[in-house]
C-alpha positions as CSV (number, residue, x, y, z in Angstrom):
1,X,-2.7,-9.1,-20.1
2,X,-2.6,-9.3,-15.8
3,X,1.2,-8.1,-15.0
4,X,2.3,-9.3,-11.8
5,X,1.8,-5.7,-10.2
6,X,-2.0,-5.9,-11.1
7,X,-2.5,-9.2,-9.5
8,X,-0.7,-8.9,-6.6
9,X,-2.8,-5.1,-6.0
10,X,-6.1,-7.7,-7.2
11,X,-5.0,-10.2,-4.2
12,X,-4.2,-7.8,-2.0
13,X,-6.9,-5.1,-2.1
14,X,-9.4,-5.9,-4.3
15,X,-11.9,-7.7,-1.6
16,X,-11.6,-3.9,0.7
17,X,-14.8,-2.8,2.1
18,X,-14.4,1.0,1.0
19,X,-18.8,2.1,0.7
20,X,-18.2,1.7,-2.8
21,X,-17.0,-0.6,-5.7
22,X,-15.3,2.3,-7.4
23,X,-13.1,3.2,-4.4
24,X,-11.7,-0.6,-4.0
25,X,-11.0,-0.4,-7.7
26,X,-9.1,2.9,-7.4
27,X,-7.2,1.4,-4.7
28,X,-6.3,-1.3,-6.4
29,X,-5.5,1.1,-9.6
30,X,-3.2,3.2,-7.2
31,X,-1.5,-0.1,-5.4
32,X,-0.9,-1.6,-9.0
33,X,0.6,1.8,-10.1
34,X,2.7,2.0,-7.2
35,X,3.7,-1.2,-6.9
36,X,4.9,-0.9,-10.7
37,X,6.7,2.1,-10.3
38,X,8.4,1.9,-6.4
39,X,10.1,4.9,-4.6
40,X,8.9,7.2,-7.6
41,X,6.4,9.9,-7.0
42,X,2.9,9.7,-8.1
43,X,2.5,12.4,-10.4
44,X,5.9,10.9,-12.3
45,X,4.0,7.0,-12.4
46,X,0.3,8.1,-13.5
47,X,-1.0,7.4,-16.9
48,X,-2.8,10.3,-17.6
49,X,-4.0,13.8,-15.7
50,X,-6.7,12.1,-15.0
51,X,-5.7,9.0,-13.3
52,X,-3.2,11.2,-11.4
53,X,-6.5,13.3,-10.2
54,X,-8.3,10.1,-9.4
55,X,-5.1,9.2,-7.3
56,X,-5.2,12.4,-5.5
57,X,-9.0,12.3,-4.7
58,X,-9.0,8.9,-3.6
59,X,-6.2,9.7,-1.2
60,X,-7.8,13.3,0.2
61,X,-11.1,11.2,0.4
62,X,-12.3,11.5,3.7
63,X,-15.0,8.9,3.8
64,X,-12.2,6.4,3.2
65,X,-11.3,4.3,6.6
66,X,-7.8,3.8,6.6
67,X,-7.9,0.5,8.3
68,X,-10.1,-1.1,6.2
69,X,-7.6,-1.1,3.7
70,X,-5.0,-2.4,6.2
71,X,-7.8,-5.2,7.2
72,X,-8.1,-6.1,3.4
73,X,-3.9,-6.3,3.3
74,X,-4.1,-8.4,6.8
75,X,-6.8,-10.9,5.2
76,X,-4.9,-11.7,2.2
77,X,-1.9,-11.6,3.5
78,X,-3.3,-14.7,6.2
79,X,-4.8,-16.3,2.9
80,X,-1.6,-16.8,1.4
81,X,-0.1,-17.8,4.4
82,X,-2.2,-20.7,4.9
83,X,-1.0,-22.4,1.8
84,X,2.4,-23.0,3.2
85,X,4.0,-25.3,5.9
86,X,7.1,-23.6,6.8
87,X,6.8,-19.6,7.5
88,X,10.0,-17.4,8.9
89,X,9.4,-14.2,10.7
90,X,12.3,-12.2,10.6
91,X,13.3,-9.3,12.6
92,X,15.6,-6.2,12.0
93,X,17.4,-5.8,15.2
94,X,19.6,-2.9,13.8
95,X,19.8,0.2,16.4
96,X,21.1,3.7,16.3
97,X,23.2,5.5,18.5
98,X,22.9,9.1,17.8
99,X,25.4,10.8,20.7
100,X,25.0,14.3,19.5
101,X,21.9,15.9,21.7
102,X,20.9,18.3,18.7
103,X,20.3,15.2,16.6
104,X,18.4,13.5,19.2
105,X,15.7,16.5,19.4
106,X,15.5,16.6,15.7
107,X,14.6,12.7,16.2
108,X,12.3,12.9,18.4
């Protein structure tokens, strides 16, 4: 049985260009995982030692390109767009005002 966390992951990351098959399906693994389990750390969501090794090689992988992932997320993110008429972009316009000049440093 697909839960809704796999498919979404499938949709979302499963057409990545990562070098290798076994990387896009570890992403999808980790995005399904994550996406099942939000806010909660890794090593508290993984199945097993070694999908929680799997998790953490994938991410220290350095032969993995960041923005392909993102590219993958862009693509099927347009995909699903195009199937409806009506789409509403909407905007956080909240600000902060910190008035204490320690804060602001801390900040950045």
């Amino acid at each position: 049985m697909i839960n809704e966390h796999t498919h979404w992951a499938k949709q979302q990351f499963g057409k990545s260009d990562l070098g290798d098959p076994r990387r896009t399906a570890r992403l999808v693994k980790l995005a399904s995982t994550l996406a099942n389990e939000p806010g909660k750390p890794l090593v508290n969501i993984t199945q097993s030692p070694a999908d929680m090794e799997g998790a953490y090689r994938f991410i220290r992988n350095e032969n993995i390109d960041a923005t392909a992932i993102a590219e993958s997320g862009f693509k099927a993110t347009v995909e699903q767009a195009k199937s409806h008429n009506l789409l509403l972009a909407l905007e956080d316009t909240t600000t902060l005002v910190y008035k204490h000049s320690s804060i602001r440093d801390d900040l950045g």
